[in-house]
GULONU-490315 format. One record per residue: residue in one letter; z negated, x, y of N, C-alpha, C, O in turn. Coordinates in nm, 2 decimals. Layout:
// GULONU-490315
   code      n_z      n_x      n_y     ca_z     ca_x     ca_y      c_z      c_x      c_y      o_z      o_x      o_y
      A        Z        X        Y        Z        X        Y        Z        X        Y        Z        X        Y
...
This chain:
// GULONU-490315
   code      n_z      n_x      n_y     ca_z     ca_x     ca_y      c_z      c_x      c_y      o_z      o_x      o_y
      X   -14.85     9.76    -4.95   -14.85     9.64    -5.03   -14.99     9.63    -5.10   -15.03     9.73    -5.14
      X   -15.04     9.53    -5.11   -15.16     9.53    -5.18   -15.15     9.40    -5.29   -15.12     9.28    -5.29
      X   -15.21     9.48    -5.39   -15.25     9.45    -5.57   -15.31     9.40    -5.60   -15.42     9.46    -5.56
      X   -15.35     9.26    -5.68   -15.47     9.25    -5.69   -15.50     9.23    -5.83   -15.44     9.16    -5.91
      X   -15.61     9.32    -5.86   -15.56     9.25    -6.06   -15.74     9.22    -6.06   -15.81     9.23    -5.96
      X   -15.78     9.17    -6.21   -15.90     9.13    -6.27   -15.95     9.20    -6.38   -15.88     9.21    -6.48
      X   -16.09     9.26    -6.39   -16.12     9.37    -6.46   -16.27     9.29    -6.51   -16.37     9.27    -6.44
      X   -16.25     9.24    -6.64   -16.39     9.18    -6.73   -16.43     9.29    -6.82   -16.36     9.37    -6.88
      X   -16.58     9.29    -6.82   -16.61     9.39    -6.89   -16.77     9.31    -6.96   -16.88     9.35    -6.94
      X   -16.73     9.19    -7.06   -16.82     9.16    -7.12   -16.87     8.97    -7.03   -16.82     8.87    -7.05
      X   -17.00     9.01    -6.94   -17.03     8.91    -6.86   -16.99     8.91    -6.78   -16.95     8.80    -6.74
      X   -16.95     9.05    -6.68   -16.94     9.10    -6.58   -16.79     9.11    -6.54   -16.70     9.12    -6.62
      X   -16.77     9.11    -6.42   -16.62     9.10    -6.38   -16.58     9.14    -6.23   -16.65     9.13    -6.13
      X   -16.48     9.18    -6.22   -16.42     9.18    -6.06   -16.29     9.15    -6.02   -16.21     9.20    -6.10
      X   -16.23     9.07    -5.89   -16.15     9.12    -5.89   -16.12     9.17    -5.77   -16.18     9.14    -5.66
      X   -15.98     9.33    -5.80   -16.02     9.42    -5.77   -15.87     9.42    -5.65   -15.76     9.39    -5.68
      X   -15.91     9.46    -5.56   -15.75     9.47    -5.43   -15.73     9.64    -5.40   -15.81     9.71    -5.35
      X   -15.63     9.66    -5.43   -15.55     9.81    -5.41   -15.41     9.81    -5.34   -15.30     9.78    -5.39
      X   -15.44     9.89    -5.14   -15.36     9.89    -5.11   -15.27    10.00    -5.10   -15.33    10.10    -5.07
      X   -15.13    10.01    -5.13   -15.04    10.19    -5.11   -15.16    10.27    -5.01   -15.23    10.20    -4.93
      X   -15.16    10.37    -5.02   -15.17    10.49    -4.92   -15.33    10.48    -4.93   -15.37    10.60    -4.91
      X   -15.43    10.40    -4.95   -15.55    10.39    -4.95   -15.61    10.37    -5.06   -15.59    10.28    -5.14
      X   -15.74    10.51    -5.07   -15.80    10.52    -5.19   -15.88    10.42    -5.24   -15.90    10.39    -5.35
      X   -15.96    10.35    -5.11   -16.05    10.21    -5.10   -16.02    10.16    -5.22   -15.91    10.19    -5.27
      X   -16.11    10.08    -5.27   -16.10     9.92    -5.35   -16.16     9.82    -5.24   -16.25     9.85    -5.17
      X   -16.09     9.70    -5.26   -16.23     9.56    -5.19   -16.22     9.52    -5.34   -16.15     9.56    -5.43
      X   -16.31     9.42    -5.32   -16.36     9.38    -5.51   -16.42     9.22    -5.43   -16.42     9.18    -5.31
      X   -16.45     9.15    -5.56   -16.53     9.04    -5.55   -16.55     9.02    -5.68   -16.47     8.97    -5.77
      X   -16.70     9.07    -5.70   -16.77     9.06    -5.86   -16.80     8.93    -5.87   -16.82     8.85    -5.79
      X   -16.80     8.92    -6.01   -16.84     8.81    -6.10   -16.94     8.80    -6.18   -16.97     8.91    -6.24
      X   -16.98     8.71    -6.21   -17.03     8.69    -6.39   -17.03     8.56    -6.42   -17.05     8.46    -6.35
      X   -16.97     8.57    -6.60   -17.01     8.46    -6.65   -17.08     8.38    -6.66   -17.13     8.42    -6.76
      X   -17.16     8.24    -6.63   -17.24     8.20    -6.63   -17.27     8.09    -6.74   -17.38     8.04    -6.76
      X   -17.16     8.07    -6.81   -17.17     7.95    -6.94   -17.06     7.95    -6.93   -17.00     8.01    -6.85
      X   -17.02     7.84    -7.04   -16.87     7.79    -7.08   -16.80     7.73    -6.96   -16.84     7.62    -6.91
      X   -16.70     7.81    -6.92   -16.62     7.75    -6.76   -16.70     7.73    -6.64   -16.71     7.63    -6.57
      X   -16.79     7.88    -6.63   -16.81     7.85    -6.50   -16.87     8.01    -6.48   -16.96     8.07    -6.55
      X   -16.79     8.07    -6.36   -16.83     8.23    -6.32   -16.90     8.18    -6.21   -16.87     8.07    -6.16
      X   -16.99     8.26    -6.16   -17.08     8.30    -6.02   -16.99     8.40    -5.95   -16.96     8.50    -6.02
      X   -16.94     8.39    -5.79   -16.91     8.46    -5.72   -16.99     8.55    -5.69   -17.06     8.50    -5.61
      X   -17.03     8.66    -5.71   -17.15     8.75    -5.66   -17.17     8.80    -5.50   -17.25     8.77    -5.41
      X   -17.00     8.90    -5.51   -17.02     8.96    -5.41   -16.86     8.99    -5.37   -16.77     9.00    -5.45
      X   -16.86     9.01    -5.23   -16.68     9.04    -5.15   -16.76     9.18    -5.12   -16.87     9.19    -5.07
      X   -16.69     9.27    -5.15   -16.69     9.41    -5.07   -16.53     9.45    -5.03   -16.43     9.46    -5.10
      X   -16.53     9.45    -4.89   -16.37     9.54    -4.84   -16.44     9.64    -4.75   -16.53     9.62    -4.67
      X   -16.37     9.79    -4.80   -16.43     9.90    -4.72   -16.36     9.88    -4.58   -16.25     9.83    -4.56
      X   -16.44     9.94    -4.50   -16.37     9.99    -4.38   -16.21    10.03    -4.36   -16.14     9.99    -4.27
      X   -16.18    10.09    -4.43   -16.00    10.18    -4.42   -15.94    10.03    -4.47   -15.82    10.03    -4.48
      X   -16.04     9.89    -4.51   -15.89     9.82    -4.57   -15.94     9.69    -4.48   -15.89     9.58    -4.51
      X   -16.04     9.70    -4.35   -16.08     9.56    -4.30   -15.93     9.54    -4.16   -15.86     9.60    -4.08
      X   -15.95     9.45    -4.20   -15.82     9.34    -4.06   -15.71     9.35    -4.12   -15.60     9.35    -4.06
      X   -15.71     9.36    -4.32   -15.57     9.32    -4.35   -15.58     9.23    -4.46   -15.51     9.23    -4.56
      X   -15.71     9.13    -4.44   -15.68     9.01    -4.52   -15.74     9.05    -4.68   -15.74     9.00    -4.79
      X   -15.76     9.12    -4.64   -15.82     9.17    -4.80   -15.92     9.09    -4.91   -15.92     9.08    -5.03
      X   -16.01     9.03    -4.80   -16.10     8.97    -4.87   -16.07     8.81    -4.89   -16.10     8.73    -4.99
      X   -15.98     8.77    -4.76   -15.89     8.66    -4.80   -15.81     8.61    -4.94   -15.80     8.51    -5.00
      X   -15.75     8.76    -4.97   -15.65     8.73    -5.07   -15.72     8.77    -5.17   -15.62     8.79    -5.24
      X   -15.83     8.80    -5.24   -15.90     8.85    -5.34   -15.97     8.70    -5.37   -15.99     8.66    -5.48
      X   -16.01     8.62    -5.26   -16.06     8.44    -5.27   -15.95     8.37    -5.27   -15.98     8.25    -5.28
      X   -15.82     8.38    -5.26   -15.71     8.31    -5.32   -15.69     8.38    -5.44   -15.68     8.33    -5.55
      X   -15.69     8.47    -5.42   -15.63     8.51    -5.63   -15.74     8.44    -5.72   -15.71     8.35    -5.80
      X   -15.83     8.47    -5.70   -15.99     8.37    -5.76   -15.96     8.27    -5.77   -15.99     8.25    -5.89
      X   -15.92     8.14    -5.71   -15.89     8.06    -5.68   -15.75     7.98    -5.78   -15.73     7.86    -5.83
      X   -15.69     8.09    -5.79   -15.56     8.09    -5.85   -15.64     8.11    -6.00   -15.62     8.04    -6.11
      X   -15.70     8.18    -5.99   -15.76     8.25    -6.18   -15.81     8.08    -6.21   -15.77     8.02    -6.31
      X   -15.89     8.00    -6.11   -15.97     7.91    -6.17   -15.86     7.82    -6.17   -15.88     7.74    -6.26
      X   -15.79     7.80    -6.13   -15.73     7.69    -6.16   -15.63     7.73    -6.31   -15.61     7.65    -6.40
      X   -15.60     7.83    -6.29   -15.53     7.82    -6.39   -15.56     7.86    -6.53   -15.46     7.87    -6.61
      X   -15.70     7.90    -6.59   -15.75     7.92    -6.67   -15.88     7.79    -6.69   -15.96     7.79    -6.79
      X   -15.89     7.67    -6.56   -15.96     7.56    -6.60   -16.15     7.60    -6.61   -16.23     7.53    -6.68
      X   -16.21     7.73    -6.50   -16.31     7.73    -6.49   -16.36     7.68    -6.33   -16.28     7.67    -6.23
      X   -16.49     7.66    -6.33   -16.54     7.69    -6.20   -16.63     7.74    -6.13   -16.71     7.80    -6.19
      X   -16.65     7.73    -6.01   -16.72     7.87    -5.92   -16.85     7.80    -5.91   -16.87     7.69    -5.94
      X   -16.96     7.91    -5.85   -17.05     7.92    -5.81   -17.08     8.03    -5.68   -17.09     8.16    -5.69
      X   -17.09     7.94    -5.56   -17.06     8.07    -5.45   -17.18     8.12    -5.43   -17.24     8.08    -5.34
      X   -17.23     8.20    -5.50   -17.34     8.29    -5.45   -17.35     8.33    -5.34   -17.43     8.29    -5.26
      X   -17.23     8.48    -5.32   -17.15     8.56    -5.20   -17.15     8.46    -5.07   -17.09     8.35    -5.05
      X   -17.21     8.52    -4.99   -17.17     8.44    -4.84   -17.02     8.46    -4.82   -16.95     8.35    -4.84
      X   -16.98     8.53    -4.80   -16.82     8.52    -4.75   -16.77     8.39    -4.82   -16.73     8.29    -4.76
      X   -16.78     8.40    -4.94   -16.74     8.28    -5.06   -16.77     8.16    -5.07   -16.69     8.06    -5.09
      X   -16.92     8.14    -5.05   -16.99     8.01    -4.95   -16.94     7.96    -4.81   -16.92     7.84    -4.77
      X   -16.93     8.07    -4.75   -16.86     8.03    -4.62   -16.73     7.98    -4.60   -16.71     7.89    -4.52
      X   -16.61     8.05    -4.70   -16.49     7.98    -4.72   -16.46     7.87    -4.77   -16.35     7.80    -4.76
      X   -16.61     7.84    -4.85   -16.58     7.71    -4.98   -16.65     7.61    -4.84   -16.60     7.49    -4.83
      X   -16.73     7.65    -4.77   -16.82     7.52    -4.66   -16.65     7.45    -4.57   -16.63     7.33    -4.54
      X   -16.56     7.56    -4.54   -16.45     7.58    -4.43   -16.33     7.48    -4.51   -16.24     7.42    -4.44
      X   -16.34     7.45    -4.66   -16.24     7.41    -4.70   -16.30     7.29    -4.82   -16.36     7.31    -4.93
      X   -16.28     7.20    -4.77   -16.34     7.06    -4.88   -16.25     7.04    -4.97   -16.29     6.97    -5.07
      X   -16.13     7.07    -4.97   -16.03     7.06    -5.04   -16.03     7.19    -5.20   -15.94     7.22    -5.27
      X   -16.13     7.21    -5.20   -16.14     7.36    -5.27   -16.25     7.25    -5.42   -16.25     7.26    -5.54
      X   -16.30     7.16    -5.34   -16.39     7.07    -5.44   -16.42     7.10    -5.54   -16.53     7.15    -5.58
      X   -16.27     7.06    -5.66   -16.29     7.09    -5.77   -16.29     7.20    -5.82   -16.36     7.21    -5.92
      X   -16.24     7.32    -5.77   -16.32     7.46    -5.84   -16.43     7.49    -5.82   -16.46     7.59    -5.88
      X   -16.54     7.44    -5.72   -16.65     7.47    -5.70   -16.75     7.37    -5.80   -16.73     7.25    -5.83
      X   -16.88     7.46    -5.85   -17.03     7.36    -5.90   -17.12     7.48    -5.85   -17.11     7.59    -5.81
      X   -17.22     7.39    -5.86   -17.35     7.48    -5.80   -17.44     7.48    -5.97   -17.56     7.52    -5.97
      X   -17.39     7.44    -6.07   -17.49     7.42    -6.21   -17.40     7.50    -6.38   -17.31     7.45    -6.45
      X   -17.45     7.60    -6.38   -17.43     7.70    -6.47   -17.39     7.62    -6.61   -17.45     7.53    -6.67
      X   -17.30     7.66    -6.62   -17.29     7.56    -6.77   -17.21     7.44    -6.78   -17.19     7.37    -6.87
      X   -17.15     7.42    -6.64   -17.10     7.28    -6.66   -16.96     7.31    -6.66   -16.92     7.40    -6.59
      X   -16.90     7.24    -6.73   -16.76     7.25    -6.80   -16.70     7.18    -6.62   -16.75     7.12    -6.53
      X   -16.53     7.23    -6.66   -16.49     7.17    -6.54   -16.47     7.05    -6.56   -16.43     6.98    -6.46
């Protein structure tokens, strides 16, 4: 089964995916960037956790945070750019401009 919780520590943030039986984390860091709007940094999924969707469901839980807390993204992260290019429907949680309210 895999977990995924959110770990803020000031600007800085991740969220973090933990599967049974494996010591791995995958992550997808953050930072604050102004009022309602985090920067996607980075997707890391180690080796022991790739071909189970890991990094998929760490960009839906994100996805879930922004909508439901009313911020939005900035895809830095290629993986994150690449899913947001794959999906136009994603629109309104995405800006490319720091600071802007959703």
């Amino acid at each position: 089964m895999t977990t995924i919780t959110k770990e803020e520590d000031g600007r800085h943030g991740r969220y973090v995916a933990r599967i049974d039986g494996i010591a791995a984390e995958g992550e997808i860091t953050f930072t604050h960037r102004g009022p309602g709007v985090i920067s996607a940094d980075h997707t890391g999924v180690p080796d022991a956790m790739g071909g189970k969707g890991v990094a998929k469901a760490l960009l839906d839980f994100m996805l879930e945070d922004a909508r439901a807390n009313s911020f939005r993204i900035i895809p830095i992260c290629p993986f994150v750019r690449g899913q947001y290019a794959r999906h136009p429907e994603w629109s309104d949680l995405f800006t490319t401009k720091p600071g802007e309210d959703p």
